[in-house]
C-alpha positions in Angstrom: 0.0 0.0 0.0 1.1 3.4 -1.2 0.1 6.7 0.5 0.2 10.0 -0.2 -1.9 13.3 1.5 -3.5 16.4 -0.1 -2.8 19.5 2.4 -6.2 21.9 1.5 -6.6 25.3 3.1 -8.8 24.0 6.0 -8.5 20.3 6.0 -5.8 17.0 5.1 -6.9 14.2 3.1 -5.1 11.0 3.1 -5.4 8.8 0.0 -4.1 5.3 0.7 -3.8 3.2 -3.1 -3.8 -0.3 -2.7 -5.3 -0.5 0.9 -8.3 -3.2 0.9 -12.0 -1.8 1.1 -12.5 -4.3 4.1 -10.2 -2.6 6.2 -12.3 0.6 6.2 -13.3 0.2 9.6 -9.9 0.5 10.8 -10.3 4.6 9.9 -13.3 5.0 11.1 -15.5 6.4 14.1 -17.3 3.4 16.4 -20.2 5.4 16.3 -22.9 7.1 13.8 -21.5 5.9 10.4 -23.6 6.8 7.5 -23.1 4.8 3.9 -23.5 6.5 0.6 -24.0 4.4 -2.1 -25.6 2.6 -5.1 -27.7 -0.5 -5.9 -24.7 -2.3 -7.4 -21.8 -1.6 -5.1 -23.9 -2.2 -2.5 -24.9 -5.8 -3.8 -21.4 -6.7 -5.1 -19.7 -5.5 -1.9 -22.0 -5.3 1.1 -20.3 -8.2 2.8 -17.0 -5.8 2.9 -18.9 -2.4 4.2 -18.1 -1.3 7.6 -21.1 -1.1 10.2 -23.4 1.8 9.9 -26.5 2.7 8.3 -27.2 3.0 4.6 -28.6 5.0 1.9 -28.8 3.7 -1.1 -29.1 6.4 -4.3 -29.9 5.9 -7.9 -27.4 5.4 -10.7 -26.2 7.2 -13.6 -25.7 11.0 -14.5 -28.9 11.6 -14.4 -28.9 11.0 -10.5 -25.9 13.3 -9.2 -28.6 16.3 -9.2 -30.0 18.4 -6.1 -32.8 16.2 -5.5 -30.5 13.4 -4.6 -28.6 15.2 -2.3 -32.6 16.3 -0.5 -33.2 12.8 -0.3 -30.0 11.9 1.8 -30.6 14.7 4.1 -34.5 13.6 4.6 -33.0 10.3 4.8 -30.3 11.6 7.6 -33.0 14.0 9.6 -34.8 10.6 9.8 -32.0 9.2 11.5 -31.7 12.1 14.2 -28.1 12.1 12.7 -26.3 15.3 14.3 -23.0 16.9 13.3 -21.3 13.8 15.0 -22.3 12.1 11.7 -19.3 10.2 10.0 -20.5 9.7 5.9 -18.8 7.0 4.0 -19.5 7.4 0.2 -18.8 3.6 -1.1 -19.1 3.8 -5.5 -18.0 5.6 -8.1 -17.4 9.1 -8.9 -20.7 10.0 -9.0 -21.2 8.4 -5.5 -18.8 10.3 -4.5 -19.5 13.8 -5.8 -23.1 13.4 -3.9 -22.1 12.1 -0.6 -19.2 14.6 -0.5 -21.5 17.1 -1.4 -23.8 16.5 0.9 -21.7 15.9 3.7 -19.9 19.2 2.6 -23.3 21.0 3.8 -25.6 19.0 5.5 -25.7 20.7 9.4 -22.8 23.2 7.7 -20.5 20.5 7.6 -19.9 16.8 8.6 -16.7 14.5 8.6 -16.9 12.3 5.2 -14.6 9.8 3.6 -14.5 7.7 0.5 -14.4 4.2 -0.8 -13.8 4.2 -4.7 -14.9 1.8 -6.4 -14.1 2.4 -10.0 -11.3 3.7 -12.0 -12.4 6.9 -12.6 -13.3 7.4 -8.9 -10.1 5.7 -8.0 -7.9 8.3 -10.4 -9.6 11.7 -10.2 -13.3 11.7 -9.1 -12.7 10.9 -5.2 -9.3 12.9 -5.0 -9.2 16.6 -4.7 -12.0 18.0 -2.7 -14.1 19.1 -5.9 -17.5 17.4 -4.5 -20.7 18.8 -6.6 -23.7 17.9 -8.7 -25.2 18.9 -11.6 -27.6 21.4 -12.3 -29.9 21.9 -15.0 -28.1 19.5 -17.5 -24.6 21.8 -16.6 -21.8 19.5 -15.0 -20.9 20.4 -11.9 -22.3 23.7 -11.8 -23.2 23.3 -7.8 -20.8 22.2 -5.3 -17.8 23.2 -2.9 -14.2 22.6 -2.5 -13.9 20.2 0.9 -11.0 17.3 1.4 -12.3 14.1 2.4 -10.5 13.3 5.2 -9.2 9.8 3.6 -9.8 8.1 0.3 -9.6 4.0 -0.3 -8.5 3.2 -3.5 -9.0 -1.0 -3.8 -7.3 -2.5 -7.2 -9.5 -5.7 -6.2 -12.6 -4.4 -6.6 -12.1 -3.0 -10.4 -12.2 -6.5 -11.4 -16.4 -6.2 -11.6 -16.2 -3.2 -13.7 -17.4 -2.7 -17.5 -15.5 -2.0 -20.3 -17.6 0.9 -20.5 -16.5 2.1 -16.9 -13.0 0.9 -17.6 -13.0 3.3 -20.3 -14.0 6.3 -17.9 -11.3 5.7 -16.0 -8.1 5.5 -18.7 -9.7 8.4 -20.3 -8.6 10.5 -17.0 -5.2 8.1 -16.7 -4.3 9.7 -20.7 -5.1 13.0 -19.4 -3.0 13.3 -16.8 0.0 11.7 -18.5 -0.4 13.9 -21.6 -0.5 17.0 -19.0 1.9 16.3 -16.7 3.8 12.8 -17.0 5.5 12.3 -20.4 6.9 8.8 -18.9 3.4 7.8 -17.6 2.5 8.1 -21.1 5.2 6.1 -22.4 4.2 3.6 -20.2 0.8 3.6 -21.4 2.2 2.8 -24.7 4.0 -0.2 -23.6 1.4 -1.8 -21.6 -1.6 -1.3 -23.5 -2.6 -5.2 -23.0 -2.1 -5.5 -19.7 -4.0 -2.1 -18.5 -7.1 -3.1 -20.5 -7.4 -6.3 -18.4 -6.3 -4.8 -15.6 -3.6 -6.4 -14.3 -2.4 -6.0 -10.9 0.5 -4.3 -11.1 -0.3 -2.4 -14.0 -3.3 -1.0 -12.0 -1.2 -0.1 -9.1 1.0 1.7 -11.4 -1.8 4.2 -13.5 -3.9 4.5 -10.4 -0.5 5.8 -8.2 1.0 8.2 -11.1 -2.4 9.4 -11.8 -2.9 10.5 -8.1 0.4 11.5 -7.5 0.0 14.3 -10.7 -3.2 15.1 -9.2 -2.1 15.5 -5.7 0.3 17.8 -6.4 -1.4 19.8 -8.6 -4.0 20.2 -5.9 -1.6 21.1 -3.3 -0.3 23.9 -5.1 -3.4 24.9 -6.0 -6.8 23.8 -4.0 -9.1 26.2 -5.5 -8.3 26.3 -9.2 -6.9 29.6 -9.3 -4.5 28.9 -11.8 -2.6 26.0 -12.5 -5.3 23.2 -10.9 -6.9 24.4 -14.2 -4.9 21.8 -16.1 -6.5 19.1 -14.6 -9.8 20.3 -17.2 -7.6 19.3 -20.6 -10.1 17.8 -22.5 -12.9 18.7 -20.8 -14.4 21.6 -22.4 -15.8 20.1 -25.4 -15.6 16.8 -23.7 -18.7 18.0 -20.8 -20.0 19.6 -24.0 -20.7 16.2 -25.9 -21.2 14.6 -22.8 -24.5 16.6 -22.2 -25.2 17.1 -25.8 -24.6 13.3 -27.1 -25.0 11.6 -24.1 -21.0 9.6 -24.1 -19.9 7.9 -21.5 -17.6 10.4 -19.7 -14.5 9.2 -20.7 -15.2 8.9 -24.2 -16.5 12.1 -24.4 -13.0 13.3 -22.6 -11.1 11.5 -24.9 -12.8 13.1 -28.3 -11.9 16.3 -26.2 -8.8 15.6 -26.1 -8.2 15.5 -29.6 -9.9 18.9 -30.4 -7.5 20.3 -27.6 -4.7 18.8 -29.5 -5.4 19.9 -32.5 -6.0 23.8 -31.3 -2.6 22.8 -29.6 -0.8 22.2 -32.8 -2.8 25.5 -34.7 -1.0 27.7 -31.7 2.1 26.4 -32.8 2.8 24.5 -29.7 2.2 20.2 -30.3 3.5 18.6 -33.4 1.3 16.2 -36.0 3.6 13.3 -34.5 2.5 13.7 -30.7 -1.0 14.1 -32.3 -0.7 10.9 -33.4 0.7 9.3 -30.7 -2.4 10.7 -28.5 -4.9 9.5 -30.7 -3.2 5.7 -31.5 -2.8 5.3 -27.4 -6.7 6.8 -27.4 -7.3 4.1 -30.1 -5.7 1.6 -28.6 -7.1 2.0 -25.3 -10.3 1.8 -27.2 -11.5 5.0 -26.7 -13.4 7.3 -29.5 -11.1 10.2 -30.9 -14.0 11.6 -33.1 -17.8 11.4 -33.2 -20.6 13.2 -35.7 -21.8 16.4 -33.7 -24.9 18.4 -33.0 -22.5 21.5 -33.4 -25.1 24.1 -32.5 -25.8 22.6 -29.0 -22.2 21.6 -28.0 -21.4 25.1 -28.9 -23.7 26.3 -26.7 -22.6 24.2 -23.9 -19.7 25.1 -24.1 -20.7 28.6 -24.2 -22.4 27.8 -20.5 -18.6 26.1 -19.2 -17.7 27.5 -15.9 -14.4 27.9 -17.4 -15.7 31.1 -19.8 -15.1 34.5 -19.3 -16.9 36.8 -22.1 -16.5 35.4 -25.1 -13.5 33.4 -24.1 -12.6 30.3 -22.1 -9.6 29.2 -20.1 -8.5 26.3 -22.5 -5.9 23.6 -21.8 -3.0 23.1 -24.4 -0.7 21.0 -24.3 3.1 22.2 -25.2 4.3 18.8 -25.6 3.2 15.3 -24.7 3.8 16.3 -20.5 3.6 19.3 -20.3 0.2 21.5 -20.8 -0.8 25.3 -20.4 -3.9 27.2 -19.8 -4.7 30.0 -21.8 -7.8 32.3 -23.0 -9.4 31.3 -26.1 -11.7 32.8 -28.2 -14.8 30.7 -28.6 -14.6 31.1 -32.6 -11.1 29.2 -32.3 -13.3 26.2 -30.3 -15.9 26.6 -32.9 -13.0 26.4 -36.1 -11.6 23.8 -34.4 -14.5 21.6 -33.2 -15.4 22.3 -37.2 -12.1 20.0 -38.2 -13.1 17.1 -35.5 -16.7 16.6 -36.6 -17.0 13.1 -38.6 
């Protein structure tokens, strides 16, 4: 078991990758544990949850809304549970998000942790204090920066996922090797088999670099001031087509991607050979690159990002393969260059 910590502003969170969700209890409170999670963690994994009470919420995007979050406080009020409360969210990303959402400002504030249980929880969702829900179709547009005060990352317990939710998770893993990790994404390269079926050790590996680039990033910058904004490459037009076409998030990330590649190489930064290699890995990982687009209503997703300002948006680039900025561009660069990705 690996460990590393994320210092925030008011709080420490300590992410411990490779630890076994049926050691859980051993971080806990004896007393007044609440469980966050879904229909299907909950019946794969019951057996390993610590005691405490549950409440079980839906599944899929369509969920992670503010009437979720008004059911697990009705749910919690009917418990009598006071600001002793510890919540557990046990799932995926979108698991977490609520629960540390809701434990972020039910009674102002109660002590929360999570379990993840899939690889995109496991590499970005439950680590960094973003916990939020959706709002009117708009990712995210709701929510607070608060640390979880540990998260359990459990290789074992990816073996139940879909390649669908497998994909989510790489999708993230790409990102923060093309932003940050140039030998991560050699590796990724290399190892292409034994990441898709998830081997062991190649798990241990993605899921440890991916936090350790996002740790840090976090620690430097908890609030997404500035340089926390890298963390978004891809995401732009990737929450865009999420909303719009309905992808699986890290499909829709990885078609991002690409469009933020390609403005990358228009601004004179990436060459058509990293392009390439982004968009063979993306291939090889089995991951979309491009997809036919309702242009007029990603465009005007986009134009509802949190990440605009006027009629521009703080967009990641990449340099190189490892190394990405953040600059302001113009929406009519998106729109030019979202115009050479559709098909």
């Amino acid at each position: 078991m690996d460990t590393l910590e994320i210092i925030g502003a008011n709080s420490k969170s300590t992410l411990f990758i490779g630890e076994k969700l049926e050691n859980i209890s051993a971080y806990l409170p004896s007393s007044q544990v609440v469980i966050i999670t879904d229909a299907r963690v909950r019946n794969l994994y019951q057996d390993r949850f610590p005691k405490g009470k549950i409440i079980e919420i839906g599944m899929g995007e369509e969920i992670k809304t503010l009437e979720t979050v008004q059911h697990i406080f009705s749910e919690l009020i009917n418990m009598e549970a006071d600001r002793g409360l510890f919540m557990v969210g046990i799932g995926g990303g979108i698991v977490c998000d609520v629960a540390g959402f809701a434990a972020s400002t039910y009674q102002r504030g109660v002590r929360f942790a999570f379990a993840a249980t899939t690889l995109l929880a496991q590499v970005d969702a439950s680590v960094g204090g973003k916990n939020g829900v959706n709002f009117s179709g708009y990712k995210n547009m709701v929510g607070v920066f608060n640390q979880p005060e540990f998260v359990i990352c459990d290789p074992e317990v990816l073996g139940t996922l879909a390649d669908q939710d497998r994909g989510c998770g790489l999708g993230e893993v790409v990102k923060h090797a093309a932003i940050a990790d140039d030998d991560l994404f050699g590796y990724l390269e290399e190892n292409v088999a034994d990441i898709l079926e998830l081997k062991p050790q190649a798990v241990h590996k993605i899921v440890y670099d991916s936090v350790v680039i996002k740790s840090g990033i976090v620690n430097r910058d908890e609030k997404e001031r500035g340089e926390r904004r890298k963390l978004n490459f891809g995401h732009t037009f990737g929450h865009a087509v999420e909303k719009v076409h309905k992808l699986p998030h890290g499909e829709a990330v990885s078609i991002g991607m690409m469009v933020a590649a390609n403005l990358s190489m228009k601004k004179g930064y990436l060459k058509n050979a990293e392009i390439a290699r982004l968009e063979n890995l993306l291939t090889a990982l089995k991951l979309p690159t491009r997809i036919a687009i309702d242009k007029e209503s990603v465009m005007e997703a986009m134009r509802h990002d949190k990440k605009r300002e006027n009629d521009t948006v703080h967009f990641v680039l990449l340099r190189r393969l490892g190394e990405a900025v953040v600059e302001p561009v113009p929406l009519s660069d998106l729109e030019s260059a979202v115009d050479n990705m559709i098909g």
